[in-house]
FIBAFI-426114 format. One record per atom (N, C-alpha, C, O): residue number from 0; atom name; z, y, x. Coordinates in steps of 0.02 Angstrom, whole numbers, plus 50000, padded with zeros to 5 digits. Each point is the difference from the previous one (the first is absolute). Layout:
# FIBAFI-426114
k/a/up/north/east
NUM/CA/Z/Y/X
...
This chain:
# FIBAFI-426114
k/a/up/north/east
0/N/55999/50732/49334
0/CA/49970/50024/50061
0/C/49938/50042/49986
0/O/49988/50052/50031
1/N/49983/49929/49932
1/CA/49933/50034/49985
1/C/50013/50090/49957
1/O/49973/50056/50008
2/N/50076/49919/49951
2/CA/50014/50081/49955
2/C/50037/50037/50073
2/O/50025/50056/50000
3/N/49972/49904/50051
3/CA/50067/50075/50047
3/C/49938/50002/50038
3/O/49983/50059/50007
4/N/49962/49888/50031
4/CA/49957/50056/50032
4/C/49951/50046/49977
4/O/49973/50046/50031
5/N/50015/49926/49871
5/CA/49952/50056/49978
5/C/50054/50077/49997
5/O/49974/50052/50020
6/N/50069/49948/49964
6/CA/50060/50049/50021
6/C/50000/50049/50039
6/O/50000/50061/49995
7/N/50001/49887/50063
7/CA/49992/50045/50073
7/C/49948/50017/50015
7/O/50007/50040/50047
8/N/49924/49951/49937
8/CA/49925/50019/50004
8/C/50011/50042/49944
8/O/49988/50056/50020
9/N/50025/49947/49933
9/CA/50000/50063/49958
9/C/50024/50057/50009
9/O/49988/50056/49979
10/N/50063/49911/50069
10/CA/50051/50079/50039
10/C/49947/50029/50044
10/O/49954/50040/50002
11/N/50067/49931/50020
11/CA/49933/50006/50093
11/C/49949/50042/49979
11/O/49982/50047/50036
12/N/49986/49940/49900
12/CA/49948/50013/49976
12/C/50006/50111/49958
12/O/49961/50048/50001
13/N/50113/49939/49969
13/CA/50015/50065/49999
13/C/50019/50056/50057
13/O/49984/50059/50011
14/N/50061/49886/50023
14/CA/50016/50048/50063
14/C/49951/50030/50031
14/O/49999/50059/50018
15/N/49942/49882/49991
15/CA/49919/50027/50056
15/C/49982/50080/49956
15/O/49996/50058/50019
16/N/49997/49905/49910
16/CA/49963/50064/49961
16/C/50061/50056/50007
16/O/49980/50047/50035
17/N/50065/49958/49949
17/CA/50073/50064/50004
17/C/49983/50024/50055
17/O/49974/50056/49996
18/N/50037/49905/50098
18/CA/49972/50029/50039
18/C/49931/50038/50015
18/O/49984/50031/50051
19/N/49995/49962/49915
19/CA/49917/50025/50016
19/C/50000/50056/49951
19/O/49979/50056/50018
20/N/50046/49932/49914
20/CA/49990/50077/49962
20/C/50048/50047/50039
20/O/49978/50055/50015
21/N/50090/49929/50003
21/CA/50041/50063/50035
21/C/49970/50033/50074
21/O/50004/50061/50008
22/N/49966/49897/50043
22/CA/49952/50018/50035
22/C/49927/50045/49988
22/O/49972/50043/50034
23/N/50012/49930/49908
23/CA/49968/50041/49990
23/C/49965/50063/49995
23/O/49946/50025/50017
24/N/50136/50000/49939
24/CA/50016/50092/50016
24/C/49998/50028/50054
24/O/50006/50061/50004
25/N/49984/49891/50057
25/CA/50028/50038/50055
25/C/49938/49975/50065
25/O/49980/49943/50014
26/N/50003/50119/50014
26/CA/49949/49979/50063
26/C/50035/50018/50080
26/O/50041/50043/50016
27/N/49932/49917/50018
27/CA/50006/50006/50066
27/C/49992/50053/50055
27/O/50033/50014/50050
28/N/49886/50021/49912
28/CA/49981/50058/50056
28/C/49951/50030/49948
28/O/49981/49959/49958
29/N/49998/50101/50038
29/CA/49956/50052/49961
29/C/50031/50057/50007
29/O/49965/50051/50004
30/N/50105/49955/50000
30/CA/50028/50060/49991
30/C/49949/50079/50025
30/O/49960/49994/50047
31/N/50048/50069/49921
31/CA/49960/50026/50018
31/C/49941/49992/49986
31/O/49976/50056/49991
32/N/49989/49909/50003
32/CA/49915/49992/49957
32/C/49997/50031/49920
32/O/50049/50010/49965
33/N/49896/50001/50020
33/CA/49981/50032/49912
33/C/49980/49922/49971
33/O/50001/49982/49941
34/N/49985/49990/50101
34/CA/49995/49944/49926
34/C/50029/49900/50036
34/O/49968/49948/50006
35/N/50098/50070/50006
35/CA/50018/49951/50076
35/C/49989/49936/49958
35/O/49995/50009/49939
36/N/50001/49927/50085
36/CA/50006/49936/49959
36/C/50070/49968/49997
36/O/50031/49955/50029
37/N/49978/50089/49922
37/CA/50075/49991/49936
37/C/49988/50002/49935
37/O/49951/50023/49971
38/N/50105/49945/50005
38/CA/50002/50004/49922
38/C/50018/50067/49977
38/O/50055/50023/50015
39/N/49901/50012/49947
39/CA/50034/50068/49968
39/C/50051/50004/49952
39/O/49980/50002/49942
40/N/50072/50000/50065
40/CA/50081/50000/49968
40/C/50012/50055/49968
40/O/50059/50018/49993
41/N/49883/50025/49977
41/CA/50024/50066/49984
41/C/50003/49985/49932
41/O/49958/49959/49980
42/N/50105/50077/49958
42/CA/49982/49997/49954
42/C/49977/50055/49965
42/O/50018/50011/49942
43/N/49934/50034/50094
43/CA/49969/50073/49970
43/C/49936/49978/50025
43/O/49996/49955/50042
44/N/49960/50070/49936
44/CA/49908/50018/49972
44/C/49988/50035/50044
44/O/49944/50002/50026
45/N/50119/50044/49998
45/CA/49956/50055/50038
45/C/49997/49980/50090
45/O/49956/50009/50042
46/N/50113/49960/49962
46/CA/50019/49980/50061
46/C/49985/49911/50025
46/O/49999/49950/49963
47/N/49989/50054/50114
47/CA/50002/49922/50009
47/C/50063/50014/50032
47/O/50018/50057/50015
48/N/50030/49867/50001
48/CA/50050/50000/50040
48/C/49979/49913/50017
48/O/49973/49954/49969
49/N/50064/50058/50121
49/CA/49978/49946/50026
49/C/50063/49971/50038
49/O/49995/50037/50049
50/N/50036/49942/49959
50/CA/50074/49944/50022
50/C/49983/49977/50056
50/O/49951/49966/49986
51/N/50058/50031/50064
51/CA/49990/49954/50086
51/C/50065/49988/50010
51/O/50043/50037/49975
52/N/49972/49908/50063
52/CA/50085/49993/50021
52/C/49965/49950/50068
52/O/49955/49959/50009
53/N/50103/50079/50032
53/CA/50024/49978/50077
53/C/50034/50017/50008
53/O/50022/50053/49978
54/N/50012/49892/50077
54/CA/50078/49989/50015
54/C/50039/50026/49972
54/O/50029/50040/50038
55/N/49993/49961/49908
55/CA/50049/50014/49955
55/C/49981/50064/49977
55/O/50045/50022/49964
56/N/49923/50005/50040
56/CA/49972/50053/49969
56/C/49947/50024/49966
56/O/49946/50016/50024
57/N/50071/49987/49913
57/CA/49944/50027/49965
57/C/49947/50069/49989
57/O/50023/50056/49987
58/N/49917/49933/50019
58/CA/49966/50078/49994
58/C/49962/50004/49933
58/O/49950/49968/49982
59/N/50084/50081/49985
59/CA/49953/50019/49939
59/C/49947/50061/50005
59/O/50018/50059/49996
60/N/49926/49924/50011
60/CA/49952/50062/49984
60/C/49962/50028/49927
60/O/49986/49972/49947
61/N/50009/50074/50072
61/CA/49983/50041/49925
61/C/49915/50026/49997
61/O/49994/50053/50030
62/N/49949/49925/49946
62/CA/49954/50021/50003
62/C/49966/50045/49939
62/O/50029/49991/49947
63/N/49918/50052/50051
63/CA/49974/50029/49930
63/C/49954/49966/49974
63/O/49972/49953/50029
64/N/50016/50065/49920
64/CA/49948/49940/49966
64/C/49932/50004/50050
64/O/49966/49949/50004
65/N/50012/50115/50038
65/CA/49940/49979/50020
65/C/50034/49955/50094
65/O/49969/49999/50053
66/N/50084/49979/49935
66/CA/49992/49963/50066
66/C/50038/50059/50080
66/O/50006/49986/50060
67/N/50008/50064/49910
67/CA/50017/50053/50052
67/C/50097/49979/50018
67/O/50035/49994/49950
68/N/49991/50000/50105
68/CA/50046/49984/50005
68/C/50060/50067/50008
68/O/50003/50049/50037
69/N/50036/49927/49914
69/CA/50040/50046/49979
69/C/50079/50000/50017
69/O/50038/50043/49976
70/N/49983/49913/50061
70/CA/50039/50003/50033
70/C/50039/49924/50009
70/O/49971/49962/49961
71/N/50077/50004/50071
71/CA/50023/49940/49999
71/C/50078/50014/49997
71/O/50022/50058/50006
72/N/50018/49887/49986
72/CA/50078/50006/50022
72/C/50009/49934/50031
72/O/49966/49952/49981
73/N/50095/50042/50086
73/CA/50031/49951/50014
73/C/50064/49979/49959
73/O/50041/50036/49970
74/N/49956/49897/50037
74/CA/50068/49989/49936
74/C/50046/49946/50058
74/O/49982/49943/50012
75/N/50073/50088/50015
75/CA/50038/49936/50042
75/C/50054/49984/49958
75/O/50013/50040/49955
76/N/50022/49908/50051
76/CA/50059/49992/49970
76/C/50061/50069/49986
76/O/50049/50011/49963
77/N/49910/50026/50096
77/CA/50076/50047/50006
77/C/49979/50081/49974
77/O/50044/50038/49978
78/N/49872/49985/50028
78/CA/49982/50070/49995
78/C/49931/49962/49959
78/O/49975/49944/49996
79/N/50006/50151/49964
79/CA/49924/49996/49987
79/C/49980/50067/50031
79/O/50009/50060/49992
80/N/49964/49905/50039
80/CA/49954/50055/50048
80/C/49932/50033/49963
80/O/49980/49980/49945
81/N/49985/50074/50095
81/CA/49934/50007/49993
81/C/49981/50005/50063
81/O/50020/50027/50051
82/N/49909/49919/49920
82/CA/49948/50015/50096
82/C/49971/50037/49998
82/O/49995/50034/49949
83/N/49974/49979/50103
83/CA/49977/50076/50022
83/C/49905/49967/49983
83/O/49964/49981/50046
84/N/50022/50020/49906
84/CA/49933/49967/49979
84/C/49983/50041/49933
84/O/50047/50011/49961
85/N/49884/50014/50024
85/CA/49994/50026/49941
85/C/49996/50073/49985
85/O/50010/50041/50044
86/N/49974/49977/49889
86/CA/49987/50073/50005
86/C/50047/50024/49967
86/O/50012/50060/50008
87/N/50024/49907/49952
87/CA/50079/50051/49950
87/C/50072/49990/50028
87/O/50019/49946/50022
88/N/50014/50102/49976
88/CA/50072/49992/50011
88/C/50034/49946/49971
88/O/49990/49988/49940
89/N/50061/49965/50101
89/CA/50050/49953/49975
89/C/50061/50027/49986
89/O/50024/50050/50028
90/N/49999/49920/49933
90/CA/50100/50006/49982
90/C/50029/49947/50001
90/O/49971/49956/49970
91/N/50081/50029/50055
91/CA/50060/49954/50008
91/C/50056/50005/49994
91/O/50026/50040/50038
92/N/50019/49923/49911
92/CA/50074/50030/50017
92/C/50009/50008/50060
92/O/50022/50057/50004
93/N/49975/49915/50067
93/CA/50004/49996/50041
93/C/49957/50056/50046
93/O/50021/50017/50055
94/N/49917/50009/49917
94/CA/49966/50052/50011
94/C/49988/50043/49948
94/O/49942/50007/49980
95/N/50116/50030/49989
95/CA/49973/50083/49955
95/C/49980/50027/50015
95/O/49993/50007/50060
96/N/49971/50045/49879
96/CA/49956/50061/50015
96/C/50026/50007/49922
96/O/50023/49967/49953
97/N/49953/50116/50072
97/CA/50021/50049/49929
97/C/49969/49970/49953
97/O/49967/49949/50009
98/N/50040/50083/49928
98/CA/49957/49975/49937
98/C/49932/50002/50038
98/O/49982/50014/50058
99/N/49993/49971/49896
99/CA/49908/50018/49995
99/C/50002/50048/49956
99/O/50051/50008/49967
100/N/49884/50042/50023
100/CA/49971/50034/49951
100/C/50002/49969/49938
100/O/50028/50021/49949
101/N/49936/49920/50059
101/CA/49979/49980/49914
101/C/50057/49917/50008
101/O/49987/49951/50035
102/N/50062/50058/49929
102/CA/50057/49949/49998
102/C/49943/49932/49954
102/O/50016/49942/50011
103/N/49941/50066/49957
103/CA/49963/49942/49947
103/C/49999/49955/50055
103/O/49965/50008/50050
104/N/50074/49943/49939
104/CA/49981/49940/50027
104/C/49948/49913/49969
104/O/49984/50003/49940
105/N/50004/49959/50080
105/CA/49970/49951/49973
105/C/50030/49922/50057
105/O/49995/49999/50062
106/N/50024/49964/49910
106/CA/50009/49954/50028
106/C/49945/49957/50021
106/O/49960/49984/49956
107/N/50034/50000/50086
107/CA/49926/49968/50027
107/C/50057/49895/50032
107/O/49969/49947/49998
108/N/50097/50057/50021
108/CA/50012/49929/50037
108/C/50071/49993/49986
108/O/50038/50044/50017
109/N/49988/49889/49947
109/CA/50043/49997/50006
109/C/50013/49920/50028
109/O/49967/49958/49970
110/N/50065/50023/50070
110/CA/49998/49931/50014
110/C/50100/49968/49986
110/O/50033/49953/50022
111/N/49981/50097/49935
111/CA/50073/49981/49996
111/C/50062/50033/50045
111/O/50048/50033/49980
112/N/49937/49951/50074
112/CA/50043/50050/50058
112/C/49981/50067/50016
112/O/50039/50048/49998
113/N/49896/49956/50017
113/CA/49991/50093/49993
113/C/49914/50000/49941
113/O/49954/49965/49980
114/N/50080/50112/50015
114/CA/49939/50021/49950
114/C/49960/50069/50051
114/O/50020/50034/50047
115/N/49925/49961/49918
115/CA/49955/50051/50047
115/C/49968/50069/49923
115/O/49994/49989/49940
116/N/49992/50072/50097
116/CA/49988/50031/49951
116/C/49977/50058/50017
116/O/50035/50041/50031
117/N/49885/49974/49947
117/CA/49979/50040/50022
117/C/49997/50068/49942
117/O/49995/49995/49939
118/N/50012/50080/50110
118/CA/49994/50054/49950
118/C/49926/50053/50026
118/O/49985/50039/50045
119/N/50003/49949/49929
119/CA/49927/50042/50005
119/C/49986/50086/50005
119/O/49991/50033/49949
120/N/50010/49994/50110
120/CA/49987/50059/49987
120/C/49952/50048/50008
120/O/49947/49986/50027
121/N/50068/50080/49948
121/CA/49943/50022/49950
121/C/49938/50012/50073
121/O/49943/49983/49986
122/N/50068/50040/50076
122/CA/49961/49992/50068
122/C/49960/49926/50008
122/O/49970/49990/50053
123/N/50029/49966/49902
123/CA/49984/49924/50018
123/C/50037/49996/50047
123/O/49958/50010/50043
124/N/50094/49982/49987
124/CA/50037/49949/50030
124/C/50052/49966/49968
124/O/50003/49997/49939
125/N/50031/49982/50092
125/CA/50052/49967/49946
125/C/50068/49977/50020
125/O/49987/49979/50057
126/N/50078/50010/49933
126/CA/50046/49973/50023
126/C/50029/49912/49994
126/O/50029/49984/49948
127/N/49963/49977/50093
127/CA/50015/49940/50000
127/C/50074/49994/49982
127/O/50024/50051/50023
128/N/50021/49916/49950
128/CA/50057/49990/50001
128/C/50022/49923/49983
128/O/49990/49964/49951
129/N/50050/50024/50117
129/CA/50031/49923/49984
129/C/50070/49999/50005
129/O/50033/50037/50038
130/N/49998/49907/49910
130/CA/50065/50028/49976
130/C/50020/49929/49988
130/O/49957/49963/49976
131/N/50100/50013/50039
131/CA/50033/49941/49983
131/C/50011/50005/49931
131/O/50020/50049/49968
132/N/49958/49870/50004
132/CA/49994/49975/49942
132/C/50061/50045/49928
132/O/49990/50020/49943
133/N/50076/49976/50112
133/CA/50072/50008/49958
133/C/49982/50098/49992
133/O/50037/50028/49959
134/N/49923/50007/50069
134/CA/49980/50064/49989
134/C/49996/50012/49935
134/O/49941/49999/49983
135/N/50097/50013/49968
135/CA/50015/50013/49932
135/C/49966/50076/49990
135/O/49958/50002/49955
136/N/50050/50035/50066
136/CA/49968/50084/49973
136/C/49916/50009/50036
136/O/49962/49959/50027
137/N/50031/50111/49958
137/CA/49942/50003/50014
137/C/49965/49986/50093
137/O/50005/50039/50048
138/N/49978/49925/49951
138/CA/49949/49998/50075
138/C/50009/50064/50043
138/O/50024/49994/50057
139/N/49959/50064/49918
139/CA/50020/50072/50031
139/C/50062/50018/50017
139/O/50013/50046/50038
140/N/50049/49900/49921
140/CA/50059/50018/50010
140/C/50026/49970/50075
140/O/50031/50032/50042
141/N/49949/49905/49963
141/CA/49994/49932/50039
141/C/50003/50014/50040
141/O/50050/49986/50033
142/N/49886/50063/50001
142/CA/49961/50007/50059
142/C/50007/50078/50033
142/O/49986/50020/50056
143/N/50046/50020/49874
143/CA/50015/50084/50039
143/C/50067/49996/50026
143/O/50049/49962/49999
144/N/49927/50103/50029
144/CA/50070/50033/50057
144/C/50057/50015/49948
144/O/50054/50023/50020
């Protein structure tokens, strides 16, 4: 009796912690803010990225290192959108646009199902691009007409 309830307090005890780190990644409300209270998920130096999810939908935003908001995407089960938030152009399979000028891309998010990827151009602005995970070629390919 004693080894099955230290057992089940040991579970309990992972599950609490499992739930709380996967929550983590993810906030309630900031969307739109330069420095919202989220975890920064970016894996680039230059970029922050910030994760919010409601009702089944996820919003990824894209910020610059000084905090200036650079654009977000909606992620539903079914489309990846871009919101109308921010100062650079979005791409989506679901929303193309021609190439860009400068194709150099940098990966700034990948969470497994989609990857995010920004290309920098030579005007300082820049092109956002979000692309489902299984997106094998280049990001530019993904997201153009």
């Amino acid at each position: 009796m004693f080894n099955h309830t230290r057992t089940l307090l040991a579970s309990l005890v992972l599950l609490t912690f499992g739930i709380g780190a996967a929550h983590s990644q993810t906030a309630l409300s900031g969307l739109g803010q330069s420095w919202p209270n989220a975890t920064d998920v970016s894996s680039s130096p230059n970029y922050h990225v910030y994760v919010f999810e409601r009702g089944g939908t996820r919003y990824i935003q894209v910020n610059d290192a000084s905090g200036t908001v650079r654009g977000a995407f909606a992620r539903t089960p079914y489309k990846l959108t871009g919101l109308p938030i921010g100062t650079d152009t979005l791409a989506t399979p679901d929303e193309p646009l021609p190439a860009p000028a400068s194709t150099a891309v940098e990966s700034v998010y990948d969470d497994g199902t989609v990857q995010l990827f920004v290309a920098p151009q030579s005007d300082g602005t820049a092109r956002l691009m979000l692309v489902p995970a299984d997106c094998k070629n280049n990001p530019v390919e993904c997201t153009g007409r």
